[in-house]
C-alpha positions in Angstrom: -31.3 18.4 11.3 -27.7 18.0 11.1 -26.1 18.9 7.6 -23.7 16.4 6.2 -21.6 15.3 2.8 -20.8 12.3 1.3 -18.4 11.4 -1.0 -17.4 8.1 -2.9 -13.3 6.8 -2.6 -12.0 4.0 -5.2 -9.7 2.0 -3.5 -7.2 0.1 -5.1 -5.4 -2.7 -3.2 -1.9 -4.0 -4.6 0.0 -6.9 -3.7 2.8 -8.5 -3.9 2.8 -12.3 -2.6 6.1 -13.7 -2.0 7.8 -16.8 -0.6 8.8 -16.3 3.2 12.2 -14.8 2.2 12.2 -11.0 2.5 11.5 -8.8 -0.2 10.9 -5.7 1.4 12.3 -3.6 -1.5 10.2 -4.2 -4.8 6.7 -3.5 -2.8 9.0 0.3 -1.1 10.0 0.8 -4.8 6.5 0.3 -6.2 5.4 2.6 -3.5 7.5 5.2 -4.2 6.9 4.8 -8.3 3.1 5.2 -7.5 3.2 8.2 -5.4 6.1 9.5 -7.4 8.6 9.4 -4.3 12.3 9.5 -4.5 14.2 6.3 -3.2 15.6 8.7 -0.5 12.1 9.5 1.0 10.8 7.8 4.2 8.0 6.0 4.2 5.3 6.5 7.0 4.7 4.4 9.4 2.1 2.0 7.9 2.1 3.0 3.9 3.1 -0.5 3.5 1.4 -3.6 5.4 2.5 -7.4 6.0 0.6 -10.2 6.6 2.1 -13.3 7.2 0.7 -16.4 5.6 1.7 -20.1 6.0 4.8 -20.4 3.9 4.4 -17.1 2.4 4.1 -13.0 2.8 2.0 -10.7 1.4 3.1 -7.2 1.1 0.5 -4.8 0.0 -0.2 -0.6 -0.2 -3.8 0.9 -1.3 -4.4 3.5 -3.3 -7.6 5.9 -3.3 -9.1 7.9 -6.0 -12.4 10.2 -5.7 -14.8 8.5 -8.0 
């Protein structure tokens, strides 16, 4: 029988719902506050993600904890 482990993540999903202007910089900033990043740091590719609603955008970033 194949040995195994489990473990348990919390996930914590933020976001920030905005009207269809762009507001790319409070969610980066709250980004970088949370994962204590300077403002000069790159973020990767998808740490933040957009989803495009009808007359609005929704920026969000998770988070993960063990539990």
């Amino acid at each position: 029988m194949a040995e195994y482990t489990t473990e348990t993540v919390t996930s914590t999903v933020r976001r920030w719902i905005i009207p269809a202007a762009e507001p790319w910089g409070a969610a980066a900033a709250a980004y970088r506050k949370q994962h204590g990043l300077p403002e000069d740091t790159r973020l990767h590719g998808d740490a933040l993600r957009f989803h495009v609603r009808d007359d609005e955008i929704v920026i969000q970033f998770s988070t993960e904890e063990a539990s």
